[in-house]
C-alpha positions in Angstrom: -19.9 -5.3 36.8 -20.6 -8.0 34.1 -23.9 -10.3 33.8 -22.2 -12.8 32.5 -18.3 -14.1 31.8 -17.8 -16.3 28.5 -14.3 -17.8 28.6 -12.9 -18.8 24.8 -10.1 -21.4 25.1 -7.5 -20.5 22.5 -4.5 -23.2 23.4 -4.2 -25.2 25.9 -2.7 -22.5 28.6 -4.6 -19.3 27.0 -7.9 -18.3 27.3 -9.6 -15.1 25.9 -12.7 -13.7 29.2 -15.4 -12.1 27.9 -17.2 -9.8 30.6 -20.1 -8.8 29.2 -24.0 -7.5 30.4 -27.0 -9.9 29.7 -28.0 -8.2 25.9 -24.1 -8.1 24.9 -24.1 -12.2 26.1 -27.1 -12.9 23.9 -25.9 -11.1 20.8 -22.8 -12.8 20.8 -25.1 -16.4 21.4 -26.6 -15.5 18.4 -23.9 -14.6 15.9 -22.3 -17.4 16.7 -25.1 -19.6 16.1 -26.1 -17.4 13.1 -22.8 -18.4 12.2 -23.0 -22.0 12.4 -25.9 -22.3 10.7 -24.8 -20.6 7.7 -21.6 -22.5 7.6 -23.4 -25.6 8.4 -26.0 -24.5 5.2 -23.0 -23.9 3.0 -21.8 -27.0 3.7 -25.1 -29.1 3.1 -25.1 -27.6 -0.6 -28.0 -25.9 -2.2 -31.9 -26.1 -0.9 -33.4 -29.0 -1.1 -30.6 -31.4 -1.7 -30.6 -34.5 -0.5 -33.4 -33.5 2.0 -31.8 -30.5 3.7 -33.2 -27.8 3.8 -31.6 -24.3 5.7 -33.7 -23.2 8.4 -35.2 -19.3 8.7 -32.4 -17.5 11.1 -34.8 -16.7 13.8 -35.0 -21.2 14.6 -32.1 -20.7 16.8 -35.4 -19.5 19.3 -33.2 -16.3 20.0 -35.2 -13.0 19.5 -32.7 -10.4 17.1 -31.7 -7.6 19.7 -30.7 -5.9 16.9 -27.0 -3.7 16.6 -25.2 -3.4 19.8 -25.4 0.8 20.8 -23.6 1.5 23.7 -25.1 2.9 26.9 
């Protein structure tokens, strides 16, 4: 049985349901905000630019788990 059950709405009658345990959950929390913030920092422009600056990966306050192994 799954921890936890992320739901993904594609349209507006579909929806993708992730089941997954607690470690899986986090891991796809933070690749998606990994994600984000690198879009986000590619967006801003380089370093430094207008007062931006990119922050270090692990600000998201999300500890890396590292590659997903199964059990």
């Amino acid at each position: 049985m799954a921890d936890v059950s992320v739901r993904f709405a594609m349209t507006n009658d579909s929806e993708v349901v992730l089941n997954l345990s607690l470690p899986q959950a986090l891991r796809l929390m933070e690749a998606i905000a990994r994600k984000v913030g690198e879009t986000l920092a590619e967006r801003s422009g380089p370093p430094g630019v207008g007062g931006v600056v990119p922050a270090p990966q692990i600000a998201n306050g999300m500890p890396s788990l590292g590659p997903y192994s199964p059990a």
